[in-house]
N, C-alpha and C positions, 0 to 999 in steps of 0.2 A: 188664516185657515178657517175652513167653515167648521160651523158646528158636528155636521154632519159626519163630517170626514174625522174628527176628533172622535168621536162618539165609537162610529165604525173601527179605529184602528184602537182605541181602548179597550172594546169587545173582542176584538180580535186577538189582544195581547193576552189579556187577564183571562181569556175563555180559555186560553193553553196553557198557561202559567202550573207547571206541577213543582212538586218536590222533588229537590234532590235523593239518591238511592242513600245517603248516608244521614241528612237531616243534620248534620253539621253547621254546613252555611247558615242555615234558619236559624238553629242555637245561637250562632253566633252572634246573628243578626241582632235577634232579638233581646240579646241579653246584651247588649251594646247600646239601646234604646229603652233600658228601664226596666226589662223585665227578671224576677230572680229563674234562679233555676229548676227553684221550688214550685214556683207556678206554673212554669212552664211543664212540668211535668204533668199538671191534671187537665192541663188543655189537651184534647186530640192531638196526634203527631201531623194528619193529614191538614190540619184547619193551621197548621203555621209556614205559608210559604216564603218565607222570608221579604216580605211585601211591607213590612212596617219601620214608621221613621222615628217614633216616640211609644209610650205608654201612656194611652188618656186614660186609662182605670186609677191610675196613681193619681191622676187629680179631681176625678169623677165625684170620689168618696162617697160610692152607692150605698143602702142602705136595706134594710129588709121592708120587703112591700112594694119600692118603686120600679115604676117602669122604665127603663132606658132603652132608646134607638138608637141603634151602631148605621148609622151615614158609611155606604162602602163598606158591607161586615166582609166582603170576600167567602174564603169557608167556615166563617166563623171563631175566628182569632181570638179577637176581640169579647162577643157576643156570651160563649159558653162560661169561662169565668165571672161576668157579667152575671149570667143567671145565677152562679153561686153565692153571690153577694147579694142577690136581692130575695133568695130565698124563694120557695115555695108558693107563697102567696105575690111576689112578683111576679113581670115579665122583661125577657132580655128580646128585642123585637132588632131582626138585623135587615139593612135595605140593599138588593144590589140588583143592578139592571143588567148581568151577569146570569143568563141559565145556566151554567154550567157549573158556575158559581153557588149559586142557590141550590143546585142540586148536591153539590160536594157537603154543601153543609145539613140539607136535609138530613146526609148520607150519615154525617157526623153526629147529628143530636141523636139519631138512630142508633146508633152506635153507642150514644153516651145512656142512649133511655131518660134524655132532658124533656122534661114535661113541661116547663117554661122559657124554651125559646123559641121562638118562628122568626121564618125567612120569608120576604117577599121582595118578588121581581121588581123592579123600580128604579127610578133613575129618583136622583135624593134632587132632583127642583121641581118632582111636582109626585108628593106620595099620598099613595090610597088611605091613609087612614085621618080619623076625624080630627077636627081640632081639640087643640090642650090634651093631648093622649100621655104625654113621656115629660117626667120629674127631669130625666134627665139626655141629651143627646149626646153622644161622644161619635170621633170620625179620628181615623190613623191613617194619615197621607193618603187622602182623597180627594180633597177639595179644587189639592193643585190640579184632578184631572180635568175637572168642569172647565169648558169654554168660558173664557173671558168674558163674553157676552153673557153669560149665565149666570157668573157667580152669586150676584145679587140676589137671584132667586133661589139659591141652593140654603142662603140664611136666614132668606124672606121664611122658607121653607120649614128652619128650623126652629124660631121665633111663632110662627102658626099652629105648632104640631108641641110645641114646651105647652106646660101648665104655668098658670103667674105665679114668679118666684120659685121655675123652672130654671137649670143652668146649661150651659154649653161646654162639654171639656175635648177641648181636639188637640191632637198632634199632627205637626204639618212639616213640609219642608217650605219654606219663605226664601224669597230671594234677599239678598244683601246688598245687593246691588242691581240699576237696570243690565238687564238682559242685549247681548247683541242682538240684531237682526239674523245673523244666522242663528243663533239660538233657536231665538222665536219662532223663528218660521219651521224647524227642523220638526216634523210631526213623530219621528221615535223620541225625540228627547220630550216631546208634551206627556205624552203617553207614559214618560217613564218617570213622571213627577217631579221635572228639571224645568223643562219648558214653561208650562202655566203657572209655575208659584211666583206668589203676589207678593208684593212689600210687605213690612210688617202697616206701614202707614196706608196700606191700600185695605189687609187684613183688618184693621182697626175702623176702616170709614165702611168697608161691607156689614160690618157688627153692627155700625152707629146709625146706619142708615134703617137698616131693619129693626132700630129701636132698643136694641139691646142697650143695657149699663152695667156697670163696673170692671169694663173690659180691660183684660192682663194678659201681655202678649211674651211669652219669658224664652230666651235663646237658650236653650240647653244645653250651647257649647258643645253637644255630643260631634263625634269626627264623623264627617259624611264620607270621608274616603273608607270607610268599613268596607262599602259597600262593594269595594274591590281586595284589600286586602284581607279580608274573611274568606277569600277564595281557595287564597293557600294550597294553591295547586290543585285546587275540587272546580277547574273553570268548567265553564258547561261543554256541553257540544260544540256549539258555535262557538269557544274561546278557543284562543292557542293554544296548541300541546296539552291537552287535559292527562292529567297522570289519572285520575278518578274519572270511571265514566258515570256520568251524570244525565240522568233521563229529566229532560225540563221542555221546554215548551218546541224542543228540535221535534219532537214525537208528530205524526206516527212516523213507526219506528223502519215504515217500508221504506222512508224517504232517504237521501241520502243525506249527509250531514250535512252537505252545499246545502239542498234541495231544498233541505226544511227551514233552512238557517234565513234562505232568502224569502222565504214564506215569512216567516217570524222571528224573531230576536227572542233571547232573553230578557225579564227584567232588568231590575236594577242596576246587576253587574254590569251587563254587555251597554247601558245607557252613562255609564259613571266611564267605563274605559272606553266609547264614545268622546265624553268631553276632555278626558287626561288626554288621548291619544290625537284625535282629527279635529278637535276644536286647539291641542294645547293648552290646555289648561292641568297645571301640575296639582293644584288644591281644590278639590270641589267646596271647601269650606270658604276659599274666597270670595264664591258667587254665591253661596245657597248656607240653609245652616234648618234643623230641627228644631222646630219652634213649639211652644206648649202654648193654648187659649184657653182665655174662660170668661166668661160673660155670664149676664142675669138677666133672666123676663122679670123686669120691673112688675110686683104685684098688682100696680096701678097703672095700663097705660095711656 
């Protein structure tokens, strides 16, 4: 697949991607990847689409004063919590090459009256700001979106943009195994953070290459089959027999449910009951698995 074509149906997905009317799924999701329930409560309702595979805040271990860049903040998930841990005299700085995205989260700090987060438009392999900016980088199941071609510069990127003795803390989805051919080549399943995830031994030579040290790549065992069974009868539009109706990326709402469905998918779910159903595959934990990184900008390099 080209780049291009990746790039374009990524924009295309994430730029429609809403919440569910119950905010349910999200809960679930995300309290299935790390997060408590306590937290979740002072993040925005709007800024958690159920978009996340881990918790890098949990290994971040921000502090008051520094600055951290969320790589793929979406509407802000990640980013606003972020701000609360670096305090006042920090910044929480989020990237996404997403306008709609960007704008949900303006929408969001607005809302919170966060005076230390900003959002900018950006694709995280080549961002506007200066070198050695951010203590610290974190990224939640994004990476896998980057073209293959790419990825290299997506860490070149974050290695550039760290201070020395700077750290990396991402949550990802990693393969476990090569990939089919139909896999690969399937551009919903790239988009939907199945397709482009890298080995851990591939994840570890893109760190090493860009010079990073003390890189830890840790399986968190968490169950990637959430991502359907958190449904629990909440399936979106585009899923069978919804008991719950569920406003997500089927919108607008003139379309018909065919209509919009073949326009766009949902995430996660409709990409996870993709691989159980038309690929056959009963464990998505066979092929794939949430993975925790962390790496060092060596103070010397």
């Amino acid at each position: 697949m080209e780049s291009k074509e990746i790039y374009d149906q990524v924009n295309k997905r994430y730029g429609s991607v809403t919440q569910s009317t119950t905010g349910k799924y999200e809960q679930t999701i995300a309290e299935a990847f790390g997060y408590r329930a306590e937290e979740l409560a002072t993040i925005p309702q709007d800024a958690n689409l159920g978009l996340s595979c881990g918790n890098p805040l949990a290994l971040a271990k921000l502090t008051e004063g520094e600055t951290v860049i969320d790589f793929g903040s979406g509407a802000g998930f990640d980013v606003f919590p972020a701000a609360k841990r670096v305090g006042p005299t920090g910044k929480a700085i989020g990237i996404d090459m997403n306008k709609n995205m960007i704008d949900r989260a303006n929408a969001n700090a607005a809302k919170m009256g966060s005076t230390n987060a900003q959002f900018i438009e950006s694709v995280i392999t080549s961002v506007p700001l200066p070198d050695t900016t951010a203590d610290c980088i974190i990224s939640n199941c994004v990476i896998n979106l980057v073209p293959v071609g790419e990825k290299q510069q997506a860490f070149n990127e974050m290695f550039r943009l760290l201070k020395p003795g700077g750290r990396v803390a991402i949550s990802d989805i990693l393969a476990r195994k090569k990939f089919t051919t139909e896999i690969e080549n399937n551009v919903a399943l790239y988009v939907g953070c199945v397709a482009g995830a890298s080995q851990a031994v591939e994840y570890e030579k893109f760190l090493k290459n860009a010079s990073f040290s003390d890189v830890l790549i840790v399986d968190t065992k968490s169950d990637l089959n959430v991502y359907v069974t958190a449904l629990e009868g909440e399936a979106s539009c585009c899923g069978p027999s919804p008991k719950v109706n569920i406003k997500s990326c089927c919108e607008p709402e003139s379309d018909s449910s065919a209509e919009a469905c073949q326009k766009q998918a949902t995430s996660m779910p409709t990409d996870a009951e993709t691989l159980v159903t038309q690929l056959g595959i009963k464990d998505l934990n066979e092929w794939a698995g949430s993975f925790q990184v962390y790496a060092i900008k060596p103070l010397r390099v």
